[in-house]
C-alpha positions in Angstrom: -0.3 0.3 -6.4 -2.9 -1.7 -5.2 -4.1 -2.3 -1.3 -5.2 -5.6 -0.8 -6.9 -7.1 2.4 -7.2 -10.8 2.1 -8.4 -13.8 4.7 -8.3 -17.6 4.6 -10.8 -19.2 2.4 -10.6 -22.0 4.9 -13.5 -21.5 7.8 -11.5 -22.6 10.5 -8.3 -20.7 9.8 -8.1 -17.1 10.8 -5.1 -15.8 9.4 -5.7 -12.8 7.3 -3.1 -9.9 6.0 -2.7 -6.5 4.2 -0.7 -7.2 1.1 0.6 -4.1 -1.4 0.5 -5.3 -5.2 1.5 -3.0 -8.3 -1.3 -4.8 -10.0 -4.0 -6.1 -9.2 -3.9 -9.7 -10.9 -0.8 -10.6 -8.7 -3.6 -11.0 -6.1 -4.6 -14.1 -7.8 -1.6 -16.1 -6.6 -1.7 -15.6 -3.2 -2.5 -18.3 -1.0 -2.3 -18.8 2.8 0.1 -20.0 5.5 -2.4 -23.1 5.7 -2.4 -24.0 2.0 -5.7 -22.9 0.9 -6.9 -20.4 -1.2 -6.7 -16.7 0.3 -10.0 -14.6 -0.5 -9.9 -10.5 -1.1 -11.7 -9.2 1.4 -11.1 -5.3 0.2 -9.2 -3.4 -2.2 -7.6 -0.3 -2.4 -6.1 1.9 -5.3 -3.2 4.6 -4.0 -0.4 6.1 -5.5 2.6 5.9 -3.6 4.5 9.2 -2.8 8.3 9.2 -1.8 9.1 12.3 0.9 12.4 13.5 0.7 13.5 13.4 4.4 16.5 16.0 3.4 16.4 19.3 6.1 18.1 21.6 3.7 16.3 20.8 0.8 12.8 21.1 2.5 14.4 24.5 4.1 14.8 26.1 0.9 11.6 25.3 -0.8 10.0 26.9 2.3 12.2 29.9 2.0 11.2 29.8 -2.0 7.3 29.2 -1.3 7.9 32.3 1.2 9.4 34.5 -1.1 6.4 34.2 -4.2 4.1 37.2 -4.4 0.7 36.6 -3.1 
């Protein structure tokens, strides 16, 4: 997944935005609110990581990590 921090192309616009892509040539087809062009300012490469939010289940890998010899 890609990170992408783009502005206007257009001098007298200042809109700007983060965007997330899965790949990177998607960032060729963005433009701006205005019309024109938008312009990568920065990019970023991360992979995304999904917590699992569930009490018991985080409980008992806690009690399992707890439990293995040193």
């Amino acid at each position: 997944m890609w990170s992408i921090d783009i502005v206007c192309s257009d001098p007298e616009c200042e809109w700007q935005a983060e965007v997330l892509l899965d790949e990177l040539e998607e960032a060729e087809l963005l433009v701006c609110e205005c019309g024109h062009c938008a312009v990568v300012r920065a990019v970023a490469r991360f992979d995304a990581v999904y917590l699992s939010v569930d009490g018991a289940t985080a409980g008992a890998r806690a009690l399992a990590l707890s439990a293995e010899p040193a």
